[in-house]
C-alpha positions in Angstrom: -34.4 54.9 59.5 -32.0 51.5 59.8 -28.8 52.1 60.7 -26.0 51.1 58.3 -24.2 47.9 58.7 -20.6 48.9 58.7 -18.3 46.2 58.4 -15.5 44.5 60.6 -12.9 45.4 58.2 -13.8 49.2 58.2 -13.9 49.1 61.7 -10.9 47.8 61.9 -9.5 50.1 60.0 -10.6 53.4 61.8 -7.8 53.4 63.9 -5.2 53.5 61.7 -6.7 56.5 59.6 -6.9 58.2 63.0 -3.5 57.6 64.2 -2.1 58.3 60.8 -3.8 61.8 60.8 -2.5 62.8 64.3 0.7 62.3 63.1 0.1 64.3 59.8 -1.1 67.0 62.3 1.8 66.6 64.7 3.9 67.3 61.8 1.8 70.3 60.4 0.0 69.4 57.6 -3.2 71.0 57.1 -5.2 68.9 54.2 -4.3 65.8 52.2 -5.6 63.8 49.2 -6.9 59.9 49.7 -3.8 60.0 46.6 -1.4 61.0 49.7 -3.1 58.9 52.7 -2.9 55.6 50.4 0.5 56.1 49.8 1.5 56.6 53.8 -0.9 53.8 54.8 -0.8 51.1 52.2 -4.2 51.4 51.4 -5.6 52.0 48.1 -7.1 56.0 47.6 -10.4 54.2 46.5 -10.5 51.7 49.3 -9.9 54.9 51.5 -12.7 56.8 49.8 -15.2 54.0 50.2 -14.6 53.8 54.1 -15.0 57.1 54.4 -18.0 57.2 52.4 -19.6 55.5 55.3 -19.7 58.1 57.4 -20.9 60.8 55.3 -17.3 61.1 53.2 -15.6 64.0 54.8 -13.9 65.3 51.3 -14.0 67.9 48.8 -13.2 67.0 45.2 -10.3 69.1 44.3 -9.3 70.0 48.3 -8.6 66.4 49.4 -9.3 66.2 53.1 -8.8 68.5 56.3 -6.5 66.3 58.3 -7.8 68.4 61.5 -11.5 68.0 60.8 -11.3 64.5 59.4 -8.9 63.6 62.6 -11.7 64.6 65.1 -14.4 63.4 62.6 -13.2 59.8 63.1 -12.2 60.0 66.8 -16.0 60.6 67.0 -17.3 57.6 65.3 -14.7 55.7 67.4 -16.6 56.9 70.4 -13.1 59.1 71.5 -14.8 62.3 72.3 -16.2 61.2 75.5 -14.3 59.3 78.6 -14.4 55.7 78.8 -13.8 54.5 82.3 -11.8 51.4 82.4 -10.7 48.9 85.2 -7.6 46.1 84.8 -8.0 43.0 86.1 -4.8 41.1 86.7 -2.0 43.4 87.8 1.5 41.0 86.7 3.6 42.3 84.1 0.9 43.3 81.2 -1.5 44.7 83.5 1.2 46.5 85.2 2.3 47.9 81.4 -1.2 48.6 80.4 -1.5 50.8 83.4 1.8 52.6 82.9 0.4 53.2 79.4 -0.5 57.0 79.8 -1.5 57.5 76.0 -5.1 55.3 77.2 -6.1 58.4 78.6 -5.1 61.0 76.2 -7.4 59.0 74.1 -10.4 59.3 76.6 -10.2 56.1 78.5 -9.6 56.6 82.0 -7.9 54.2 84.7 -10.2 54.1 87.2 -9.1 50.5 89.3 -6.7 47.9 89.5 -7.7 44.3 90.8 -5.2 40.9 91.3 -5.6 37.9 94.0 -1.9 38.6 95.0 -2.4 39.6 98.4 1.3 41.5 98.1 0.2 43.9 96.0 -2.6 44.8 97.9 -2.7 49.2 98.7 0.1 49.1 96.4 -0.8 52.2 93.7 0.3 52.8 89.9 0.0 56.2 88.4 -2.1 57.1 92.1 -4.7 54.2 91.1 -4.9 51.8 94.4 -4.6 48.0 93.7 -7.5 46.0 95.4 -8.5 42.3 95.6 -10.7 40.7 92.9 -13.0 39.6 95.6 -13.6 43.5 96.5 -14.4 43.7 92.3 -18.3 43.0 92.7 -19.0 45.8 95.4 -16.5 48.7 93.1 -18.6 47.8 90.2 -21.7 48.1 91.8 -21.0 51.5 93.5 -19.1 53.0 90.2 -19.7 53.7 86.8 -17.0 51.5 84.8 -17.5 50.8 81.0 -14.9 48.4 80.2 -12.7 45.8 81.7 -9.1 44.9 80.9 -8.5 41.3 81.3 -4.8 39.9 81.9 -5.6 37.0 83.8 -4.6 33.2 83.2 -7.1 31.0 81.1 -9.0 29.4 84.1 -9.5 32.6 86.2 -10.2 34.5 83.3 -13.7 32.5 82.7 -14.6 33.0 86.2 -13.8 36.5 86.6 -15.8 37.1 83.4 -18.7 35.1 84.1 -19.0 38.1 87.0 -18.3 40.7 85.0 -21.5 39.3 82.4 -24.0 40.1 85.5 -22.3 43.1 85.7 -23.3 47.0 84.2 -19.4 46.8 82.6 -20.3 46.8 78.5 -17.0 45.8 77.1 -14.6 43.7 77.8 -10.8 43.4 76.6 -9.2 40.2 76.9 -6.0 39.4 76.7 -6.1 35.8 78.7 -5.3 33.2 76.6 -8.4 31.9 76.1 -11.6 33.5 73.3 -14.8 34.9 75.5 -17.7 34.4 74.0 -20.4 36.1 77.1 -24.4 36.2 76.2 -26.1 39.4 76.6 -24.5 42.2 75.5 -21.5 42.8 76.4 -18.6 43.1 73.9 -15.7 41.3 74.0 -12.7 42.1 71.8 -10.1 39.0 72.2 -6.6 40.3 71.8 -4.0 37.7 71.4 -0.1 38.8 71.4 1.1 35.4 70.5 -1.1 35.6 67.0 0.7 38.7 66.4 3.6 36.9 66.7 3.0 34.1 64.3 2.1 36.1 61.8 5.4 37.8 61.9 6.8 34.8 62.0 5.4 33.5 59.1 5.8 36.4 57.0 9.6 36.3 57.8 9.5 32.5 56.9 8.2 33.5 53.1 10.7 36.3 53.0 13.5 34.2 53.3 11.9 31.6 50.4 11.7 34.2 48.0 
């Protein structure tokens, strides 16, 4: 049978549903109606339903949804019921923040090594994680299972360190350098760029104050 084509946009917002229902089950709540969820995450209860319907739907007419079920129901289509082994590559102030971030691994992705060039930093550990030398990257990938690579490098290293990481068995990449990947083959890349983030809120606060 094909498998569905589910789009960007749905994807994209998979996350949200699932942080929204830990926090409905942090706070108790046992079931809820796409009614109450819309309300809570700005989304319409039919643009909810249709996302859902997706993956198979989840609800019962009348009950609404079981936060509990539906919570681990998504964190399995987002691929967070397994461990997800990921290395950061570039250990200044974000890469130092990213693996402070202890919440990664409650989620299943595990911090398994730290890289930079900056020779000072070298044995230096975070959260007991040992910081090595990007040229020492190649031989740790090759001797250890790693699925995905955090990138925090500047534009110009970040190409090179990639093009390495393409010939590579890493299958994802997050990028944070200031600079869109684009690697043949198939890895995935997701580009994340703070300073777009940024702009946005700029912007919005711009029309704001017109209004």
């Amino acid at each position: 049978m094909e498998e569905k084509m589910i789009s960007q946009a749905v994807i994209s917002r998979l996350p949200r549903y699932y942080r929204y229902l830990g926090d409905l089950i942090e706070n108790g709540l046992e079931r809820i109606s796409s009614n109450e969820l819309s309300k809570k995450m700005n989304v319409t209860a039919s643009q909810i339903r249709q996302d859902l319907n997706n993956f198979g739907g989840f609800g019962q007419q009348g009950y609404g949804y079981n936060v509990k079920y539906l919570h681990t129901e998504i964190g399995k289509i987002l691929g967070l019921d397994r461990s997800h082994n990921i290395i950061i590559i570039g250990v200044g102030s974000l890469g130092q923040a990213l693996a402070k971030y202890q919440s990664f691994e409650r989620s299943g992705f595990v911090l398994t090594g730290l890289f930079d060039n900056n020779h000072s930093l070298k044995g230096m550990s975070i959260r007991g994680v040992k910081i090595r030398m990007v040229d020492e990257l190649e031989s740790f990938l090759q001797e250890n299972d790693v699925e995905i690579a955090a990138l925090t490098l500047p534009k110009a290293k970040a190409v090179e360190v990639a093009e390495l990481l393409a010939k590579s068995n890493i299958k994802g990449i997050w990028n944070f350098a200031h600079i869109d990947l684009n690697l043949a083959g198939d890895k995935i890349v997701e580009n994340v760029h703070l300073s777009d983030s940024l702009m946005k809120l700029s912007y919005n606060i711009m029309r704001n104050d017109s209004i």
